[in-house]
VEXGURO-864185 format. One line per field, with one value per residue (C-alpha): residue in three letters; x negated, y negated, z. Coordinates in nm, 3 decimals, decimal comma. Example, Ala and Ser with C-alpha at 12.3 -4.5 7.8 and 13.67 -1.06 7.14 Angstrom:
2
zalo = ala:ser
u = -1,230:-1,367
v = 0,450:0,106
w = 0,780:0,714
This chain:
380
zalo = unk:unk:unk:unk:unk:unk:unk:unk:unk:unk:unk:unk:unk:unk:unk:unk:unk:unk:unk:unk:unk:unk:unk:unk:unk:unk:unk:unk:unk:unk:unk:unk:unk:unk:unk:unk:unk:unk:unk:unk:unk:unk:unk:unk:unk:unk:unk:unk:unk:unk:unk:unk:unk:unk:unk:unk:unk:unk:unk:unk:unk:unk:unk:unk:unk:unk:unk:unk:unk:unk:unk:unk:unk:unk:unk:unk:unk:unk:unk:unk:unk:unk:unk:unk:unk:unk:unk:unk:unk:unk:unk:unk:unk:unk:unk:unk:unk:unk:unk:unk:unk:unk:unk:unk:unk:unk:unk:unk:unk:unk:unk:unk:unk:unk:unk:unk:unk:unk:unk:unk:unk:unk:unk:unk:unk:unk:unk:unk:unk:unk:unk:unk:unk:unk:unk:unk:unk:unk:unk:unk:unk:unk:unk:unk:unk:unk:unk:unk:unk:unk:unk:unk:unk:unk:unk:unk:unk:unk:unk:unk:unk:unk:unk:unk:unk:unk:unk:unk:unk:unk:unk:unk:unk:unk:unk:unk:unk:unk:unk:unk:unk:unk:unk:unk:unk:unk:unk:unk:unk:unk:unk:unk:unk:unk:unk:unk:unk:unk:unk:unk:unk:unk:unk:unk:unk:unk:unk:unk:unk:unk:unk:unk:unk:unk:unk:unk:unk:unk:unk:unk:unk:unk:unk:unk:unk:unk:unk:unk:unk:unk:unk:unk:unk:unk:unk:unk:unk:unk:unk:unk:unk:unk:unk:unk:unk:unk:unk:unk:unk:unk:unk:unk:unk:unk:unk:unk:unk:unk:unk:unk:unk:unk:unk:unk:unk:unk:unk:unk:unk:unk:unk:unk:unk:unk:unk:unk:unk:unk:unk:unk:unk:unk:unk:unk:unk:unk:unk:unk:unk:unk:unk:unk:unk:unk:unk:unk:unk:unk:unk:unk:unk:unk:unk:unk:unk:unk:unk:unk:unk:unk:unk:unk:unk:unk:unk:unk:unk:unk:unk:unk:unk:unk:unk:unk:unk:unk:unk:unk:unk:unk:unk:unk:unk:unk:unk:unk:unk:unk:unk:unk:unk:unk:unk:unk:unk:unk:unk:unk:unk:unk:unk:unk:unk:unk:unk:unk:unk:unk:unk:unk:unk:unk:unk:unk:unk:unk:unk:unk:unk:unk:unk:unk:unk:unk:unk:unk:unk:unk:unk:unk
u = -12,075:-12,342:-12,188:-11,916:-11,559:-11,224:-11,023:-10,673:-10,569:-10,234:-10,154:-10,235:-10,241:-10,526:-10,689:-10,642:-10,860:-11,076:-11,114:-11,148:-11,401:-11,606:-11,605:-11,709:-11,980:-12,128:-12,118:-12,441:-12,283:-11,936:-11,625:-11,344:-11,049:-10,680:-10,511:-10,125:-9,819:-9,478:-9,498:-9,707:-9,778:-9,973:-10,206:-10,280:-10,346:-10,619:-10,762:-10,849:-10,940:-11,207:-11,305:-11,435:-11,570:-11,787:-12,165:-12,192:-11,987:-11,667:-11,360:-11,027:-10,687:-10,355:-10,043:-9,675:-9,568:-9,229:-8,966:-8,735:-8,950:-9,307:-9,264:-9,501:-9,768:-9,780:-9,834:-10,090:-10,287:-10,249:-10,402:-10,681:-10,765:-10,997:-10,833:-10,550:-10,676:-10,341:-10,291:-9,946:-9,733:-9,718:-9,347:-9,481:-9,749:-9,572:-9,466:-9,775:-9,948:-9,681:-9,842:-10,201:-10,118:-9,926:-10,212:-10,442:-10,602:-10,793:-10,581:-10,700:-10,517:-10,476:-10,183:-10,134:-9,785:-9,715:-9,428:-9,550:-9,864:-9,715:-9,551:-9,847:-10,009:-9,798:-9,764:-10,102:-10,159:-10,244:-10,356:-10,710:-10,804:-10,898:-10,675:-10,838:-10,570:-10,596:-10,897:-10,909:-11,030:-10,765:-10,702:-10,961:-11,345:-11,258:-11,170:-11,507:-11,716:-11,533:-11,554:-11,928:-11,960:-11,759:-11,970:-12,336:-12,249:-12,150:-12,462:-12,741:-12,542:-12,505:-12,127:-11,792:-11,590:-11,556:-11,353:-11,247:-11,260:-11,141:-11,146:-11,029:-11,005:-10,886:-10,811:-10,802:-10,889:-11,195:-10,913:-10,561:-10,313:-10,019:-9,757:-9,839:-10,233:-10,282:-10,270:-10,158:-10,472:-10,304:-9,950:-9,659:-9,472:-9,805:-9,825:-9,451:-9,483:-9,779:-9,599:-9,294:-9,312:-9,486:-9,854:-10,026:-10,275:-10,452:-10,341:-10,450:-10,611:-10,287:-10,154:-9,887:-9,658:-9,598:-9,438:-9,632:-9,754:-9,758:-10,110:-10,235:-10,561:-10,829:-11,165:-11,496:-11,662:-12,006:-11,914:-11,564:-11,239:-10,982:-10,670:-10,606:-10,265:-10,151:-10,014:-9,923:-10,114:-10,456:-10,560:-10,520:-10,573:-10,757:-10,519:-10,511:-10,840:-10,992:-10,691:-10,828:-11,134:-11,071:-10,855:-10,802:-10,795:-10,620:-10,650:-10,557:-10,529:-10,739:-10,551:-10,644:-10,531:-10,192:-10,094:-9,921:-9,708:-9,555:-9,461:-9,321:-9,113:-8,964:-8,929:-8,727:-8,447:-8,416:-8,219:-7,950:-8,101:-8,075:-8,402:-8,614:-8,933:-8,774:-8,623:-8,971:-9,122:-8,907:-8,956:-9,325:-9,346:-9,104:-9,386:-9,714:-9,919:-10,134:-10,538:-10,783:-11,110:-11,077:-11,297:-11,313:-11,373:-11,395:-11,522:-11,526:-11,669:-11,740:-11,758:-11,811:-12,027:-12,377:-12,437:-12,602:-12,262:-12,411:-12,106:-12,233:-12,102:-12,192:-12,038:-12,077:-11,887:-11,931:-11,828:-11,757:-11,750:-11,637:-11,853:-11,911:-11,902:-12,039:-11,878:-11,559:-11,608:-11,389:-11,203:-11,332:-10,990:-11,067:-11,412:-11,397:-11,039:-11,188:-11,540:-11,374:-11,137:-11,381:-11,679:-11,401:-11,358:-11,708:-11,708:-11,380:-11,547:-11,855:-11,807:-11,547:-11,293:-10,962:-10,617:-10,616:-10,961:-10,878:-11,070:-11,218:-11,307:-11,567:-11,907:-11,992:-12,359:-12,293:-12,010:-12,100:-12,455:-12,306:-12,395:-12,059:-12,022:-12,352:-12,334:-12,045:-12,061:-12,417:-12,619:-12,510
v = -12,249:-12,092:-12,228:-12,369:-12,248:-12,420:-12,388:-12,463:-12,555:-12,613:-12,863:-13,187:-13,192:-13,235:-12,872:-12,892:-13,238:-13,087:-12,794:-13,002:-13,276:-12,999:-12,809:-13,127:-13,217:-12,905:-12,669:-12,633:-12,713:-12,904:-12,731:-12,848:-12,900:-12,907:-13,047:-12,942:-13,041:-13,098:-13,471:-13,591:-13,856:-13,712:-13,537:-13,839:-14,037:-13,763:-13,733:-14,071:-14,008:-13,767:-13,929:-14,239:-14,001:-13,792:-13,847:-13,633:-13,597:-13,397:-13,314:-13,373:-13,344:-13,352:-13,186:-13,145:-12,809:-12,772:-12,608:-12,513:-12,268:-12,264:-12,597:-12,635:-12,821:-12,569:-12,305:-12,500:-12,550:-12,191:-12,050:-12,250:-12,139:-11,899:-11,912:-12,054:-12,166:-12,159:-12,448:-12,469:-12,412:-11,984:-11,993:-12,033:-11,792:-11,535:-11,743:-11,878:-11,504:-11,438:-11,719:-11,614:-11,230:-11,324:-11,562:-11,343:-11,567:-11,490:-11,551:-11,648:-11,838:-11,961:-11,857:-11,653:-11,531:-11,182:-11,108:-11,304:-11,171:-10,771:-10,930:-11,014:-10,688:-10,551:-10,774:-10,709:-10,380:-10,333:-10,610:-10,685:-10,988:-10,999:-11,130:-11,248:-11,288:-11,500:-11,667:-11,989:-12,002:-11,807:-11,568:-11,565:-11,664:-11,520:-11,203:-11,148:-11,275:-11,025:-10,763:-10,854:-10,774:-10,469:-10,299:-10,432:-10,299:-9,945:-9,943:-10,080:-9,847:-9,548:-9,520:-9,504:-9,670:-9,972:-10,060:-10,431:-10,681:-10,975:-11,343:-11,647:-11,998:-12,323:-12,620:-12,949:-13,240:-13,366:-13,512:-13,348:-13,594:-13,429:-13,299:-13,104:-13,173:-13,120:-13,332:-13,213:-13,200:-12,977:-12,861:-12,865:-12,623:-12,382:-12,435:-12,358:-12,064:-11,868:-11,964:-11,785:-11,498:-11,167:-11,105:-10,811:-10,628:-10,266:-10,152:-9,735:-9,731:-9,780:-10,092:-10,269:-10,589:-10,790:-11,085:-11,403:-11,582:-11,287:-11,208:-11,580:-11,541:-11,788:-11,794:-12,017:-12,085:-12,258:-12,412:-12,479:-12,398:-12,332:-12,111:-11,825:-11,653:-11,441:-11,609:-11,468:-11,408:-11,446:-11,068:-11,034:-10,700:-10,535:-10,375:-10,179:-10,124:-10,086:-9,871:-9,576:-9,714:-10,032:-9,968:-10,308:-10,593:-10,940:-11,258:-11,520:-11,929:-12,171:-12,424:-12,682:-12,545:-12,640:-12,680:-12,282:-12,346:-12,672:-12,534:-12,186:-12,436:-12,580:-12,222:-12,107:-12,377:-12,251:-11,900:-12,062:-12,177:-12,004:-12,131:-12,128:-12,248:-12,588:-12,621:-12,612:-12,835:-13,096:-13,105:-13,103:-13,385:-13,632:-13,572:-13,459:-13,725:-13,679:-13,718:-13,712:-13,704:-13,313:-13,048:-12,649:-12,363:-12,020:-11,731:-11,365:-11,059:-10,697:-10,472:-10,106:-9,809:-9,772:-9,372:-9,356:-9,454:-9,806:-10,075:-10,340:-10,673:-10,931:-11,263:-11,534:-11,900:-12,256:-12,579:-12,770:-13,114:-13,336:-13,353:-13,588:-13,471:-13,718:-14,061:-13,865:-13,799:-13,468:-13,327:-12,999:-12,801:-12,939:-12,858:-12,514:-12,344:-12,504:-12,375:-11,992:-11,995:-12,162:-11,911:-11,654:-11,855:-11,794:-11,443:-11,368:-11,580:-11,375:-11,048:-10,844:-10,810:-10,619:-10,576:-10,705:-10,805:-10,816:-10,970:-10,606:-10,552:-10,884:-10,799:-10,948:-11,035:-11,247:-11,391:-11,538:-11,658:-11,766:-12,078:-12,316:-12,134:-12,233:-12,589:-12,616:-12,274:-12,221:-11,917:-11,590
w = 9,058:8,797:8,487:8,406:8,434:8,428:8,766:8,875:9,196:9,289:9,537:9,615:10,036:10,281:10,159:9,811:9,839:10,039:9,798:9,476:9,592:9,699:9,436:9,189:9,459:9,536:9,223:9,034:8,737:8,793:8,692:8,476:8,759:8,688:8,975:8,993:9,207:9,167:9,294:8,946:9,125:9,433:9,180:9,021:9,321:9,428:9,121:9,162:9,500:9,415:9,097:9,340:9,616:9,369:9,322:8,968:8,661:8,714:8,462:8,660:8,518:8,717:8,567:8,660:8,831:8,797:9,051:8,789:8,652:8,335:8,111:7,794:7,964:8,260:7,966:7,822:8,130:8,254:7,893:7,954:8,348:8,437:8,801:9,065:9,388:9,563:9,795:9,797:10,115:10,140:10,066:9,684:9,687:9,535:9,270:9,200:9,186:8,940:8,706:8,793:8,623:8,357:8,215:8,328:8,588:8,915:9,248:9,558:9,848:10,199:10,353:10,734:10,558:10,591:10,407:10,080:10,138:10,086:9,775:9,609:9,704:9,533:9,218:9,182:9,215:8,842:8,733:8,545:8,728:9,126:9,409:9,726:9,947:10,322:10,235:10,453:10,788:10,960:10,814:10,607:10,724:11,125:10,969:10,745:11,085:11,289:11,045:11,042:11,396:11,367:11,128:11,260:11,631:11,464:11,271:11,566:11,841:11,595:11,712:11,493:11,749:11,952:12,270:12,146:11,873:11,942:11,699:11,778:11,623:11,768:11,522:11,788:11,904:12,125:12,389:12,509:12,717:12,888:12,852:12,521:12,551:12,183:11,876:11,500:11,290:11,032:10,955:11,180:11,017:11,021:11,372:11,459:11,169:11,422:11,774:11,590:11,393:11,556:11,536:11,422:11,677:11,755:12,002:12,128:11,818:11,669:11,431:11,626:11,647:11,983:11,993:11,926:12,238:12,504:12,586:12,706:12,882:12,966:12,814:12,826:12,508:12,536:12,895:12,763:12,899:12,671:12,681:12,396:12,284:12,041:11,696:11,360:11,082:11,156:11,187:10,812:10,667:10,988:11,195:10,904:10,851:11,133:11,294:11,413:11,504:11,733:12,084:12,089:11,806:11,779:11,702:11,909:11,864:12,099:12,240:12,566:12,918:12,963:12,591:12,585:12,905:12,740:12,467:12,634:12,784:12,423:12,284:12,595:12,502:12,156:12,243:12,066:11,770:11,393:11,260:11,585:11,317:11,224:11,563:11,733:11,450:11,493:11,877:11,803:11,565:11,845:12,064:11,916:11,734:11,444:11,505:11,238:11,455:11,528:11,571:11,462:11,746:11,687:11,883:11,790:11,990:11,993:12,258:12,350:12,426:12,257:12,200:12,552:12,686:12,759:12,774:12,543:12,411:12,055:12,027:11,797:11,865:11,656:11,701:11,355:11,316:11,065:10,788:10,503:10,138:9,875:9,960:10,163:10,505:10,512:10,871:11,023:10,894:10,572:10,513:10,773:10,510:10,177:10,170:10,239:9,949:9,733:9,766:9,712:9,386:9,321:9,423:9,175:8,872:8,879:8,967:8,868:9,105:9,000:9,172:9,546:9,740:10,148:10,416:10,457:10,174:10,109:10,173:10,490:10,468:10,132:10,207:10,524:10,366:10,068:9,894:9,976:10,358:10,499:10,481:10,705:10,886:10,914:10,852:11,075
């Protein structure tokens, strides 16, 4: 940040750290942070977490936020914030958007949800203050890189349409044992949430919905094999902005080779089941472990005809690392959904953004070269 403002962020998980030591590490000039949850006691503990992790001089403050509704210390926090950084599972989103307008507050948040997503749209629809919706990794960073691609191949090839677009992120780890060959290096219930619900594609030029986990293909990244399906979520705002224009879009989720067919196998026994999202959580947690040493792919590609009728094709793929930041050594899905919501933050707090901002509607070039990106994603 340029100067100083006074941010909220409401959470107190994995990305919420993530976003709050790196905010009071890397700003120019530190912010004043106000760390909420409804567990006092987990935003106290990472306060202190941060507060010994931090190289410069940084204002942290947890508060309470309550379920039962705005208590006089929530007030008094929320009349001081310039904006909500909402890491809070995307059930609450809503909620939390609700706060943001009424105190006048910038919005910005993480989650793939769709449904709470169209709520906020249209909570904010008026409003004075900006609302940068989807703004992790996926959806969120994916979507500006694709879009990216989009719009440069249009421009160098003088065309207004493409054949494909395709993005794809993979959040795993370096090894993958059988049967499930994967490992949990973020949430379950995110993870069960995208193998469930439907996804979003182009399809004939047309925005469509196919089932979640239909399409899987393999692909090699960088001399990789991995194995891609669709998932929910992670096409953000483009089928509907680039209908008309794309034949083909989706997003799909990298997993190892072998990973899609086990679980196929635990979603085919839950026919029965009312709430097929905790049923294939709970399977997932008996047998999945939890691995911290994990590692960020993503791939994303453009192809189609130049005006010469010339079948051409742009991709751009990364591998990110963990990463240390000041005396923290951060995970890659920390540092690779923290950095995107927190130039957002940047972009909200000094421009001036009103109503809803989508993932089409960032500027590509200065987005994906801005100042918090780079160091993790590199230059494009």
């Amino acid at each position: 940040m340029k100067k100083h403002h006074t941010i909220i962020i409401a959470g107190a998980g994995g990305i919420a750290q993530a976003v709050a030591l790196i905010l009071a590490e890397w700003s120019k000039v530190p912010p004043t942070i106000y760390i909420g949850n409804r567990t006092l006691s987990k935003a106290k503990k990472l306060v202190q977490w941060i507060e010994n992790g931090i190289t410069k001089s940084c204002i942290l403050i947890p508060f309470h936020i309550s379920e039962e509704g705005l208590t006089k210390e929530m007030k008094g926090v929320f009349n001081k914030g310039e904006i909500i950084l909402d890491c809070l599972p995307g059930t609450q989103a809503p909620k939390m958007a609700g706060y943001a307008k009424d105190y006048n507050m910038h919005y910005a948040n993480l989650t793939e949800y769709i449904a709470e997503t169209q709520q906020i749209i249209k909570l904010a629809k008026n409003a004075t203050t900006g609302f940068i919706l989807q703004s992790g990794l996926a959806p969120g960073y994916i979507n500006v890189l694709a879009n990216h691609l989009f719009l440069e191949f249009c421009k160098d090839y003088q065309v207004h349409k493409v054949d494909k677009l395709e993005f794809k992120v993979g959040a795993l780890t370096k090894n993958a044992v059988a049967p499930h060959y994967y490992g949990f290096t973020w949430s379950p219930v995110g993870v069960a949430t995208e193998y469930i619900k439907n996804a979003e594609v182009i399809r004939n030029f047309k925005k469509a919905r196919l089932p979640s986990l239909t399409e899987r293909a393999t692909i090699i990244i960088d001399g990789i094999t991995y194995e891609d399906d669709l998932t929910s979520g992670g096409a953000a705002n483009l089928p509907d902005a680039l209908a008309g224009k794309v034949n083909i879009l989706d997003y799909k989720t990298l997993r190892h080779p072998g990973h899609y067919a086990w679980i196929q196998e635990q979603i085919n026994k839950l026919d029965t089941i009312e709430k097929p999202i905790e049923a294939l959580q709970q399977i997932m947690e008996k047998q999945i472990p939890h691995i911290e040493n994990d590692q960020i792919i993503l791939y994303a590609a453009v192809q189609g005809k130049d005006k010469n009728s010339i079948l051409r094709r742009r991709e751009i793929s990364k591998q990110i690392l963990p990463q240390k930041v000041g005396k923290h050594q951060l995970r890659a899905i920390q540092t690779t959904t923290a950095t995107p919501i927190i130039q957002c933050a940047q972009m909200l707090l000094e421009s001036r953004y009103k109503g809803t901002v989508l993932q089409s509607d960032i500027d590509p070039k200065s987005f994906l070269n801005g100042n918090f990106i780079v160091p993790i994603y590199g230059n494009i």
